[in-house]
C-alpha positions as CSV (number, residue, x, y, z in Angstrom):
1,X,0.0,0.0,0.0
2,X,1.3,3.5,-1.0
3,X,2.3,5.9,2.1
4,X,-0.5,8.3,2.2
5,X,0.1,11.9,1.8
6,X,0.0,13.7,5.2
7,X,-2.3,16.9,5.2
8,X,-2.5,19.7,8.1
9,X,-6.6,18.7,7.6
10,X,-7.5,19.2,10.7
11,X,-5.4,23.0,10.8
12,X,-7.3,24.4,7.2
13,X,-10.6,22.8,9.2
14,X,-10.5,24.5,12.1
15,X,-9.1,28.1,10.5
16,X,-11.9,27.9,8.4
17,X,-14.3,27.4,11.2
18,X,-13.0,30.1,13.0
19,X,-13.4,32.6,10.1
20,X,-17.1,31.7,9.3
21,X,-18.5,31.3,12.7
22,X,-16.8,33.8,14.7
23,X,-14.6,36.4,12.4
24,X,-14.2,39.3,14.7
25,X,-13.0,37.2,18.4
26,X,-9.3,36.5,18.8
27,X,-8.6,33.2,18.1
28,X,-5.4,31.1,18.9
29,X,-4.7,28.0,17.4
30,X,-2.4,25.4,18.6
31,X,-2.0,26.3,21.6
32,X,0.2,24.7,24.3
33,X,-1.8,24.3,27.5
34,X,-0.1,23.1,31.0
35,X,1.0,24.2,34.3
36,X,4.5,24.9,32.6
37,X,5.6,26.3,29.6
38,X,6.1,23.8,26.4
39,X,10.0,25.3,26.0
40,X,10.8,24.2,29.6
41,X,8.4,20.7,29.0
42,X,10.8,20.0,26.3
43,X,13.7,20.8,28.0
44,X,13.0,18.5,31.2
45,X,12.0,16.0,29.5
46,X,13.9,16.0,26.4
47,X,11.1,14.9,24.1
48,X,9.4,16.4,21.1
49,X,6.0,18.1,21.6
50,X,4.3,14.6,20.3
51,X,4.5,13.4,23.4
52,X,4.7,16.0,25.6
53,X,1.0,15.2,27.5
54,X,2.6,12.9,30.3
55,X,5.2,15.8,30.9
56,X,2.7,18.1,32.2
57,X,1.2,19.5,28.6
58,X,-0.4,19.2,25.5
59,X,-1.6,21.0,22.4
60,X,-4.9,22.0,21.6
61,X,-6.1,22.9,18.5
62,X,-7.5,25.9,19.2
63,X,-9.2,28.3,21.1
64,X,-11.4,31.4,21.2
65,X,-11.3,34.2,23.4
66,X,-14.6,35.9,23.9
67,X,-14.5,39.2,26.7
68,X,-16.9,36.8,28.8
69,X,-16.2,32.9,27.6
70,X,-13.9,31.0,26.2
71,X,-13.9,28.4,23.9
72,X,-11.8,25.3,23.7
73,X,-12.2,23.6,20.2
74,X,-10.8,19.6,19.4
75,X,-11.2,19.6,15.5
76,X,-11.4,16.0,13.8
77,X,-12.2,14.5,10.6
78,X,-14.4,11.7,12.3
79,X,-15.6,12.5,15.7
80,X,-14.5,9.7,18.2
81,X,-14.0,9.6,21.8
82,X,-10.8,9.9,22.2
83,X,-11.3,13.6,20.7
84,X,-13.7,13.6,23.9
85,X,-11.1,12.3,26.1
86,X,-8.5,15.1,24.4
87,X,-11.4,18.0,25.3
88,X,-11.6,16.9,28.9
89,X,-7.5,17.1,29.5
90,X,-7.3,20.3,27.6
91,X,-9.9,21.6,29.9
92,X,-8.2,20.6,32.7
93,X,-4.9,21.9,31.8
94,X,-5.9,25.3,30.6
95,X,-7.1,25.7,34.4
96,X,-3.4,25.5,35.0
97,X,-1.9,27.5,32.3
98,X,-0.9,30.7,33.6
99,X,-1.0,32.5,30.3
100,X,-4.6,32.4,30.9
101,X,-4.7,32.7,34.5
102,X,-7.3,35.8,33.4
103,X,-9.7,33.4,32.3
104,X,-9.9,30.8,34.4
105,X,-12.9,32.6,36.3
106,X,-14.9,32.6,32.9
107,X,-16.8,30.0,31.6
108,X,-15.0,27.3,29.6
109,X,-17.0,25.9,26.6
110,X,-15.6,22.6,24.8
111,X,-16.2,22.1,21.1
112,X,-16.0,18.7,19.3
113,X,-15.6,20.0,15.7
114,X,-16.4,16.9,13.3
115,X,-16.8,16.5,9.5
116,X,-18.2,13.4,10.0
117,X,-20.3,12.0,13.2
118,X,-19.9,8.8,15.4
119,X,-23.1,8.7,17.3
120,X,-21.2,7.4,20.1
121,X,-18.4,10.2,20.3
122,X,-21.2,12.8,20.2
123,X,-23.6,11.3,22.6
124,X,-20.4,11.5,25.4
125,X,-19.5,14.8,24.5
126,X,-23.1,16.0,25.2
127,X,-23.4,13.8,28.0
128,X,-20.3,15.7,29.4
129,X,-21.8,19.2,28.6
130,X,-19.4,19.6,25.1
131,X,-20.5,21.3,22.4
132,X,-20.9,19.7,19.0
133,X,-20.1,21.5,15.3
134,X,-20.9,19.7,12.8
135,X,-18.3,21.6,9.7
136,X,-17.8,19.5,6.4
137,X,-16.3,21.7,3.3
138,X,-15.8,20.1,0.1
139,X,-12.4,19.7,0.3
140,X,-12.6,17.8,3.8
141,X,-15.5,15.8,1.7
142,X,-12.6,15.2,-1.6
143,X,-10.1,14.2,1.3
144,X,-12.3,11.4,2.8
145,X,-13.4,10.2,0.0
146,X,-10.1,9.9,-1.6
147,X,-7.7,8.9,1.7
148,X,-9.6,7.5,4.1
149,X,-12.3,5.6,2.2
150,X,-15.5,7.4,3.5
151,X,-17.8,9.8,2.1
């Protein structure tokens, strides 16, 4: 079997997103989040940022930064639970991420953004108060179809 191409999906996805749905909030994307700083993560630990999590970090896809919310977004091709799973560290490690110690006081909304639903990723991510975005352009369509087989 041919190596498959790799494509930043996920990345266009989610900048995309961001554009349509809110173009006027400040938006981050990947964004380290942790109770220290991925520079001195790497450093201690002497890994690349792949595997950073156990370290005391990981990074999230995005997030946006409303004057009174904030929005922590997990973009996927297929929703599944481990994108769930992700969400719920991510929210627990922005708490301890001192670049936004200004927000921790504001609410903290989770988004699953999905091209493509598993009912049983989205049930838990509703059951655990997530938000779901359904967001499927053509080319994430074209991409399916052609590399993973679905459509």
């Amino acid at each position: 079997m041919p190596k498959r191409e790799y494509r930043m999906i996920e990345t266009r996805m989610i900048s995309d997103w961001f554009a349509k749905a809110y173009p006027d909030a400040r938006k981050i994307l990947r964004v380290w989040l942790g109770p220290i700083s991925g520079e001195t993560a790497l450093a201690r630990a002497g890994v690349t940022p792949r595997v950073l999590m156990p370290f005391g970090g990981g990074w999230a896809d995005g997030l946006i930064l409303a004057p009174d919310w904030t929005r922590l977004v997990e973009a996927c091709v297929v929703a599944d639970t481990a994108h769930v799973g992700q969400l719920e560290g991510y929210a627990r490690l922005f708490q301890q991420t001192r670049e936004f110690r200004d927000r921790w006081a504001l609410p903290l909304i989770p988004v699953l953004l999905y091209a493509f639903p598993r009912k049983v990723a989205l049930d838990l991510a509703q059951e655990k108060g997530m938000e779901t975005v359904e967001f499927c352009p053509g080319y994430i369509s074209k991409y399916a179809k052609e590399l993973m087989g679905i459509a």
